[in-house]
MMTF fields as JSON, N, C-alpha, C and O atoms, coordinates in Angstrom:
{
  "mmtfVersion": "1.0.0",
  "mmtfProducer": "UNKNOWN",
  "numBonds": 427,
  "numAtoms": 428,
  "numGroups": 107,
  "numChains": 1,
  "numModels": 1,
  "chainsPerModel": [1],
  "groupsPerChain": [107],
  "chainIdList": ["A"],
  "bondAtomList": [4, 2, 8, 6, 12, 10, 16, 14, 20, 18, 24, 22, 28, 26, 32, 30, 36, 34, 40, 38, 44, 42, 48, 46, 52, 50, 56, 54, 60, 58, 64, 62, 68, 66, 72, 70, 76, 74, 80, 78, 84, 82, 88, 86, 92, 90, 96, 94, 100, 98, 104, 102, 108, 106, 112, 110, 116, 114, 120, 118, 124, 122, 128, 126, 132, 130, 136, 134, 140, 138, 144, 142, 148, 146, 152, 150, 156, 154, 160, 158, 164, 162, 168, 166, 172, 170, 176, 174, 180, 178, 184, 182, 188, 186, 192, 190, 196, 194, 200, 198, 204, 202, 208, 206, 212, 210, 216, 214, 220, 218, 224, 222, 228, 226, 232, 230, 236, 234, 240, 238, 244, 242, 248, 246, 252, 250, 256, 254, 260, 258, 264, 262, 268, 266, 272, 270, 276, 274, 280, 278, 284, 282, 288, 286, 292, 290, 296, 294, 300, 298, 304, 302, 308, 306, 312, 310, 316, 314, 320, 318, 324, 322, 328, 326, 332, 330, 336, 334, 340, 338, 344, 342, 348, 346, 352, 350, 356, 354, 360, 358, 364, 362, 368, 366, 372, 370, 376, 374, 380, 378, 384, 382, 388, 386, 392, 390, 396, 394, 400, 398, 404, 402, 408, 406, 412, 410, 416, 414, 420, 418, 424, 422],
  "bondOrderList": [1, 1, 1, 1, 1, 1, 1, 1, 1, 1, 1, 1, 1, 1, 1, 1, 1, 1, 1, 1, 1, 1, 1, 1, 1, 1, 1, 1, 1, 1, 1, 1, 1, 1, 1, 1, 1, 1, 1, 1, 1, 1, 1, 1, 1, 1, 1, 1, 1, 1, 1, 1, 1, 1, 1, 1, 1, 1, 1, 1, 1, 1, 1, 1, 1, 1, 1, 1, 1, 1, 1, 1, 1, 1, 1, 1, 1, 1, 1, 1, 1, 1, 1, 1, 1, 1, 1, 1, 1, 1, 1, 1, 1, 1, 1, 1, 1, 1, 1, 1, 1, 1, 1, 1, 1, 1],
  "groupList": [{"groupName": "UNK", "atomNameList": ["N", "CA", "C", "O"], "elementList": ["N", "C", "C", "O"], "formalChargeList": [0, 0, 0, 0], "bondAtomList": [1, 0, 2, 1, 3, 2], "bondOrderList": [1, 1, 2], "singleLetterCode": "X", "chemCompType": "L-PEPTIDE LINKING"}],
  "groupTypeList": [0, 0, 0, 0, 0, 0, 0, 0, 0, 0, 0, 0, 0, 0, 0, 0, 0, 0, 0, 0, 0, 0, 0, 0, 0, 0, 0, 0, 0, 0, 0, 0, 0, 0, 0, 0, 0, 0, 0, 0, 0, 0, 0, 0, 0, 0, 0, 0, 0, 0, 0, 0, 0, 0, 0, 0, 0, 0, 0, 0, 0, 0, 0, 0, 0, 0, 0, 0, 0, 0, 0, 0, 0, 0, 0, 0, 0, 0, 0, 0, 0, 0, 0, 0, 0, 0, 0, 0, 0, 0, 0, 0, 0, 0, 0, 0, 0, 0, 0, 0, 0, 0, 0, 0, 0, 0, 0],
  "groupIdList": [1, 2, 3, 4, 5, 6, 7, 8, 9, 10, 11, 12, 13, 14, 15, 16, 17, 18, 19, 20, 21, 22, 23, 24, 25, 26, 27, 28, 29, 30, 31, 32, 33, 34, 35, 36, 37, 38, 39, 40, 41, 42, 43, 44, 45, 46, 47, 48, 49, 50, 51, 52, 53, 54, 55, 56, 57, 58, 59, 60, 61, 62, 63, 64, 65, 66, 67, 68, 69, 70, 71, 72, 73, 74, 75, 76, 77, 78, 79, 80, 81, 82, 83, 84, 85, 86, 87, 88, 89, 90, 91, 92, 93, 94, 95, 96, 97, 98, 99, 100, 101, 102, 103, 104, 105, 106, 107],
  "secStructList": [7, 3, 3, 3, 3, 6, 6, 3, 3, 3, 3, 3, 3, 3, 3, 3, 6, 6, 3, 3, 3, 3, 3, 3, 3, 3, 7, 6, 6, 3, 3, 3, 3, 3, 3, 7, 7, 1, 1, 3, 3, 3, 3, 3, 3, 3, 3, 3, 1, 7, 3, 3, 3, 3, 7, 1, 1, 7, 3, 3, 3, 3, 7, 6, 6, 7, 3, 3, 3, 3, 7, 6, 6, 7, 7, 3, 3, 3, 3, 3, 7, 1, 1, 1, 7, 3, 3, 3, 3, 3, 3, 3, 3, 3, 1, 7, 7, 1, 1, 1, 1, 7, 7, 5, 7, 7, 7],
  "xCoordList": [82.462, 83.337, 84.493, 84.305, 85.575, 87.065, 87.24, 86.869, 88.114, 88.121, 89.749, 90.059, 90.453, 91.802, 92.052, 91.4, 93.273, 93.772, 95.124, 95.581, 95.539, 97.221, 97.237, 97.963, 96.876, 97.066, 96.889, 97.272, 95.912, 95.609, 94.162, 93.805, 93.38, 92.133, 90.657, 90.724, 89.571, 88.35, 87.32, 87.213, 86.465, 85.339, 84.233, 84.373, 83.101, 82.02, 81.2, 81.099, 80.594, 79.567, 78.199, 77.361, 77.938, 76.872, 76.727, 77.459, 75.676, 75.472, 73.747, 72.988, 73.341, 72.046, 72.296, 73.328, 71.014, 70.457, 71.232, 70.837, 72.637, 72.712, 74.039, 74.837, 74.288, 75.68, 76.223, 75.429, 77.076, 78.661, 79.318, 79.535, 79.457, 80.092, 81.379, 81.101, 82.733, 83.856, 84.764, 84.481, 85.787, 86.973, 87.713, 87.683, 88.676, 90.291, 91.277, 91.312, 92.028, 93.499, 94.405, 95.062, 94.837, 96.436, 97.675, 98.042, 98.582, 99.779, 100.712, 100.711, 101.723, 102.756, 103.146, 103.028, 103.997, 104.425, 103.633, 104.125, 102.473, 101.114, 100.729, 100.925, 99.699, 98.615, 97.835, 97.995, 96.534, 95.938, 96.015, 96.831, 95.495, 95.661, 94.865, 94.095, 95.403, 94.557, 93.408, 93.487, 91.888, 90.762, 90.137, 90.426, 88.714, 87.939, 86.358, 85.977, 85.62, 83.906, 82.761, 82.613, 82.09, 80.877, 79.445, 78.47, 79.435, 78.148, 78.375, 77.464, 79.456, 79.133, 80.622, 81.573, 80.035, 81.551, 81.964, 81.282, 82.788, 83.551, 84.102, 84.708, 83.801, 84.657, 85.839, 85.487, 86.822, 87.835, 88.03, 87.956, 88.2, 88.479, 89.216, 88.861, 90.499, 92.143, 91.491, 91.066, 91.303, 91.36, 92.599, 92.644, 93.479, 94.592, 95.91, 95.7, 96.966, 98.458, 98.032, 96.981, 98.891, 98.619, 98.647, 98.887, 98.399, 98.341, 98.445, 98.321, 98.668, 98.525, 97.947, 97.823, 96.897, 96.04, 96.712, 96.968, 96.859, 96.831, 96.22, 96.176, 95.646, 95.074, 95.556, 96.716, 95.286, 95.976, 97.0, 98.103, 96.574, 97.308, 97.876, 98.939, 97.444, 97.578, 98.106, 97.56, 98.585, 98.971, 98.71, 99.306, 97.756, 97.401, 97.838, 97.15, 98.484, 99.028, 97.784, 96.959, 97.762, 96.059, 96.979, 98.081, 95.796, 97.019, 95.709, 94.616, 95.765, 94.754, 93.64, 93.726, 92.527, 91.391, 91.391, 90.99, 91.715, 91.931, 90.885, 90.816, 89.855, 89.13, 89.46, 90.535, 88.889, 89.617, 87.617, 86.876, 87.469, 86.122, 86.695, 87.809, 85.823, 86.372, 85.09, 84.281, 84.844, 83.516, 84.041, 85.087, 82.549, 82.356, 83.492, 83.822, 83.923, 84.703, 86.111, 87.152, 86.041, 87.73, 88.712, 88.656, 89.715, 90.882, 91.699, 91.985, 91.756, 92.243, 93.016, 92.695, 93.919, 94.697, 95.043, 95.414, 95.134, 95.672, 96.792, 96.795, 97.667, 98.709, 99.5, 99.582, 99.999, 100.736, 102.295, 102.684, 103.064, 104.311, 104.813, 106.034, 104.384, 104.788, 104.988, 104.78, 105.411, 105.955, 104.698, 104.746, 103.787, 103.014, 101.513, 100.91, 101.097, 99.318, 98.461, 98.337, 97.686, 97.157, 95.344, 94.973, 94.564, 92.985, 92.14, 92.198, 91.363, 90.192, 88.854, 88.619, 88.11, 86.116, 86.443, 87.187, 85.464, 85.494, 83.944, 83.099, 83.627, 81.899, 81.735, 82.352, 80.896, 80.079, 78.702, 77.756, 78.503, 77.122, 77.26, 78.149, 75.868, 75.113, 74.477, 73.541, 74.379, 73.33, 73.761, 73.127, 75.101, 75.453, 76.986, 78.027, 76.571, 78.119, 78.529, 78.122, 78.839, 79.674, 80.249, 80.189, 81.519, 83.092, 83.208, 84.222, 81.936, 81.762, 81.549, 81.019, 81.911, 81.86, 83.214, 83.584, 83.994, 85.326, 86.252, 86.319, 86.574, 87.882, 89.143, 89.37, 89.781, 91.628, 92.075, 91.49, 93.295, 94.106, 95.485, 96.2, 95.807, 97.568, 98.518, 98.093, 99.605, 100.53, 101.057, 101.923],
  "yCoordList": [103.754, 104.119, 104.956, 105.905, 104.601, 105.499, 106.187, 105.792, 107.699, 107.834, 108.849, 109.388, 108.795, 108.536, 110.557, 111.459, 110.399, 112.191, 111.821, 110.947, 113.108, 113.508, 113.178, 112.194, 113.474, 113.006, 112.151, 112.047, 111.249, 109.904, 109.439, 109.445, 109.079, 109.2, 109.1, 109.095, 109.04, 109.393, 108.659, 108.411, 108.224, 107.078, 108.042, 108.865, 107.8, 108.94, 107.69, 106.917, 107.335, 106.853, 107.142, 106.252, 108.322, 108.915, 110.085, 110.972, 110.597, 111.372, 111.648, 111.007, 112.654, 112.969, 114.336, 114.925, 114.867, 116.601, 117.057, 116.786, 117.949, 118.928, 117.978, 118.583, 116.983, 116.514, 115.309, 114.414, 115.191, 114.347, 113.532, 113.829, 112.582, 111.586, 110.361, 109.307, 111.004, 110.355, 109.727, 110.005, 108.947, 108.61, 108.64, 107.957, 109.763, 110.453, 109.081, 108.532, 108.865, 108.631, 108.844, 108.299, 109.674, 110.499, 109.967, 109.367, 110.103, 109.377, 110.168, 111.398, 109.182, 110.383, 110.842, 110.447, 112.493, 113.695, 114.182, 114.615, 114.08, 114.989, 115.535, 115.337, 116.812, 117.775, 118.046, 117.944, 118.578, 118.862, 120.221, 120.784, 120.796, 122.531, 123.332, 122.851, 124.435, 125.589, 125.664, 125.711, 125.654, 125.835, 126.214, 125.992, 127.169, 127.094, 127.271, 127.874, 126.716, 126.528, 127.723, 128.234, 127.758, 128.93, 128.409, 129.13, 127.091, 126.623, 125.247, 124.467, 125.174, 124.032, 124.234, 124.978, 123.162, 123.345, 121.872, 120.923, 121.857, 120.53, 120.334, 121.19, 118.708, 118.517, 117.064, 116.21, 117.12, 116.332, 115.334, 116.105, 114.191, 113.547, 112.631, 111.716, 112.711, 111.536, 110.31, 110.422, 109.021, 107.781, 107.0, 105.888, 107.603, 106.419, 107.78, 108.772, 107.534, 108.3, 109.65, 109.922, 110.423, 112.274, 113.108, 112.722, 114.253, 115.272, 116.917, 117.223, 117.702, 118.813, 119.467, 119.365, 120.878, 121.421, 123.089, 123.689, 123.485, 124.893, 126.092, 126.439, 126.862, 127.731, 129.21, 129.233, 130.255, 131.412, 131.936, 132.439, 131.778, 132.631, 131.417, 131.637, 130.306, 129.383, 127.716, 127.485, 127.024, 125.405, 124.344, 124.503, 123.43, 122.899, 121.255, 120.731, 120.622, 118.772, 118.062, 118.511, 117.131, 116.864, 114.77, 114.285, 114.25, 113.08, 112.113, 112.664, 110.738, 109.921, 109.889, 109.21, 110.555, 110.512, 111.846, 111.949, 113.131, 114.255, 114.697, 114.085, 115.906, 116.588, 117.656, 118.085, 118.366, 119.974, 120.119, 119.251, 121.436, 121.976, 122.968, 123.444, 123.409, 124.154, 124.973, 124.463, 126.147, 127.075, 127.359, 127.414, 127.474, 127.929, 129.289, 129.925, 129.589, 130.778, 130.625, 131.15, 129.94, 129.893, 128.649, 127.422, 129.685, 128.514, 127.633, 127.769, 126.734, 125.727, 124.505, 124.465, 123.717, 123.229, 121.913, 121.996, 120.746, 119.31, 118.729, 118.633, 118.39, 117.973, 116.797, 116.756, 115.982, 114.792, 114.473, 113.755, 115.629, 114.984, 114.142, 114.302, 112.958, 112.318, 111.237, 111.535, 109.778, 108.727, 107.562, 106.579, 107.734, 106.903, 107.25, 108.309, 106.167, 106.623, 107.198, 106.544, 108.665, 109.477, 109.003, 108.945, 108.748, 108.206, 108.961, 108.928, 109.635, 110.575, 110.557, 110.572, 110.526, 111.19, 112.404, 113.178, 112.594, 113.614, 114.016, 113.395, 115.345, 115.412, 116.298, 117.205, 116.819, 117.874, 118.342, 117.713, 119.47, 120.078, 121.746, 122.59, 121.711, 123.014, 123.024, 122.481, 123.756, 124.302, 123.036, 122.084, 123.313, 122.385, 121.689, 122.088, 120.584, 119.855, 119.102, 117.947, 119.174, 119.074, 119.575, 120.736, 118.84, 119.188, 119.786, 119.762, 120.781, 122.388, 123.531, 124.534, 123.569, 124.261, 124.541, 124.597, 124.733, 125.075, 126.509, 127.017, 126.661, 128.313, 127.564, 127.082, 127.726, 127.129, 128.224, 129.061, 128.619, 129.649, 129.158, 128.381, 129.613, 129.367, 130.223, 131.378, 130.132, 130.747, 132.045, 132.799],
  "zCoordList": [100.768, 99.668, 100.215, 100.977, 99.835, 100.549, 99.203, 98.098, 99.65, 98.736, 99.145, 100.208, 97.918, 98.369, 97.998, 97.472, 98.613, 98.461, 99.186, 99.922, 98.489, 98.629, 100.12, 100.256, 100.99, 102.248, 103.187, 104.352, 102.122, 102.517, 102.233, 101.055, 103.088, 102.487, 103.782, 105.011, 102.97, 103.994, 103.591, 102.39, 104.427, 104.273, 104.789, 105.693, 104.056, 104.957, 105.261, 104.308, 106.393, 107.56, 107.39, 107.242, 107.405, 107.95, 107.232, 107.673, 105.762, 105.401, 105.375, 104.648, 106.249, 106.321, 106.32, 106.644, 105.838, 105.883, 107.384, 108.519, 106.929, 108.374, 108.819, 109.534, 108.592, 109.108, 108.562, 108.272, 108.432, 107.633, 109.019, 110.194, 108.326, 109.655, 108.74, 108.169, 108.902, 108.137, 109.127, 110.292, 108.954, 109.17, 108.208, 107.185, 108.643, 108.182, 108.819, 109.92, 107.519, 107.398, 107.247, 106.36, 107.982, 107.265, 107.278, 108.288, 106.093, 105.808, 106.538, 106.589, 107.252, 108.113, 106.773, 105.613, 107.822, 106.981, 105.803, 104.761, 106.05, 104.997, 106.077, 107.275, 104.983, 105.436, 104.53, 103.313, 105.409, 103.899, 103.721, 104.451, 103.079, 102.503, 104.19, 105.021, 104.099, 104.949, 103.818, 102.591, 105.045, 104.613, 105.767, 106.942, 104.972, 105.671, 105.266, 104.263, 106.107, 105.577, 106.378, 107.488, 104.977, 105.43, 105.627, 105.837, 105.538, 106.032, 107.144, 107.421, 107.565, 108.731, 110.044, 110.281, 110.499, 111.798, 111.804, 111.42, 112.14, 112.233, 113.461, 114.105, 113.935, 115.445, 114.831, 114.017, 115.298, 114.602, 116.227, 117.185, 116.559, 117.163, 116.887, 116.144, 117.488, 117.055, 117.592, 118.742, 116.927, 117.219, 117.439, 117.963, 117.043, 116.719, 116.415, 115.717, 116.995, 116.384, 116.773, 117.354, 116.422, 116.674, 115.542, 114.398, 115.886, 114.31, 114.964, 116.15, 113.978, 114.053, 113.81, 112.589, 114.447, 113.801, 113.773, 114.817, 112.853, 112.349, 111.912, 110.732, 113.076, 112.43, 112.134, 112.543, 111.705, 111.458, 112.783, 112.564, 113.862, 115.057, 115.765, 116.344, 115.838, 116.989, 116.545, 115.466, 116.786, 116.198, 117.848, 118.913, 117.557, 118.651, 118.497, 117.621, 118.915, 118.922, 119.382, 120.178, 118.901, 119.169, 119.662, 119.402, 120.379, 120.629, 120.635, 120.512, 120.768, 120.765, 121.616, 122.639, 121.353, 122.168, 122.509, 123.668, 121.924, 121.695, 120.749, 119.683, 121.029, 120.157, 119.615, 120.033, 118.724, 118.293, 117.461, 117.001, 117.613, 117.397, 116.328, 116.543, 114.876, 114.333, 114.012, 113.237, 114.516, 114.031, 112.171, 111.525, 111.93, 110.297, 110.055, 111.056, 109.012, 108.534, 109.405, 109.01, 110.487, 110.596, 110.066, 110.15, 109.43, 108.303, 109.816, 111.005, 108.685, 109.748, 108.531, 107.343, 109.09, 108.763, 109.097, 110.267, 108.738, 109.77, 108.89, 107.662, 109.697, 109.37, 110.019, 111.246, 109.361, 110.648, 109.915, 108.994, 111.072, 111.135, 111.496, 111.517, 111.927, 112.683, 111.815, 110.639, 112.068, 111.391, 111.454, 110.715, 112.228, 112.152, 111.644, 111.818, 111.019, 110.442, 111.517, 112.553, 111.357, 112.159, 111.62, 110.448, 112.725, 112.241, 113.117, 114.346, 112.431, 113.225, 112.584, 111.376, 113.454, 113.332, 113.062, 113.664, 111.527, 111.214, 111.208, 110.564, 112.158, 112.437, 111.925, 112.484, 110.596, 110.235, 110.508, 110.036, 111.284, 110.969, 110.643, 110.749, 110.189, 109.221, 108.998, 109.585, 107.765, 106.049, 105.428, 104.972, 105.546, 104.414, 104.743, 105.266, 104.208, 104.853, 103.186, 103.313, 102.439, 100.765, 100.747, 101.152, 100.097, 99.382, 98.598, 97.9, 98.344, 97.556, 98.557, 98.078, 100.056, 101.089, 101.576, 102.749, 100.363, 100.899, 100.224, 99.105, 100.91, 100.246, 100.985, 102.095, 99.832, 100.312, 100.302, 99.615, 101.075, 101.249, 100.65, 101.283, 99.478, 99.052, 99.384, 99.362, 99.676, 100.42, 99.515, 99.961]
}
């Protein structure tokens, strides 16, 4: 099941107790909101195109076949300026890995 968002959309794979297994589509020039989670970590791996990751102090270019690791409680951010469709593994583990494990930060 895909399921669509302002920034494009996400297919989940693999949902068992303790970890989430998606592929991200991002539409050039989207992002999604600064967030961050208190029960899992996330490893993001670029399949396809590049993206940006943002976190409070630091902004890292991530490029095809590129990973980025995100520990629980730190905000973090992805974004793709770029002109072409950006596609990544999206890996969750924890307590808990649901799209009720989130705090957005608004500017």
């Amino acid at each position: 099941m895909k399921v669509k968002r302002a920034w494009g959309e996400y297919h989940t794979l693999l949902d068992i107790q303790g970890c989430k297994v998606k592929t991200l589509t991002m539409e050039p020039g989207t992002s999604m909101s600064m967030q961050r989670h208190f029960n899992r970590n996330e490893i993001w791996v670029v399949t396809s195109g590049k993206c940006v990751v943002q976190s409070l102090d630091k902004t890292t270019e991530l490029n095809t076949h590129d990973s980025f690791r995100i520990e629980k409680t730190e905000w973090h951010q992805l974004s793709n300026p770029h002109n072409i469709h950006c596609t990544l593994v999206e890996i969750q583990y924890g307590e808990q890995c649901s799209e009720d494990d989130i705090e957005r930060k608004y500017a």
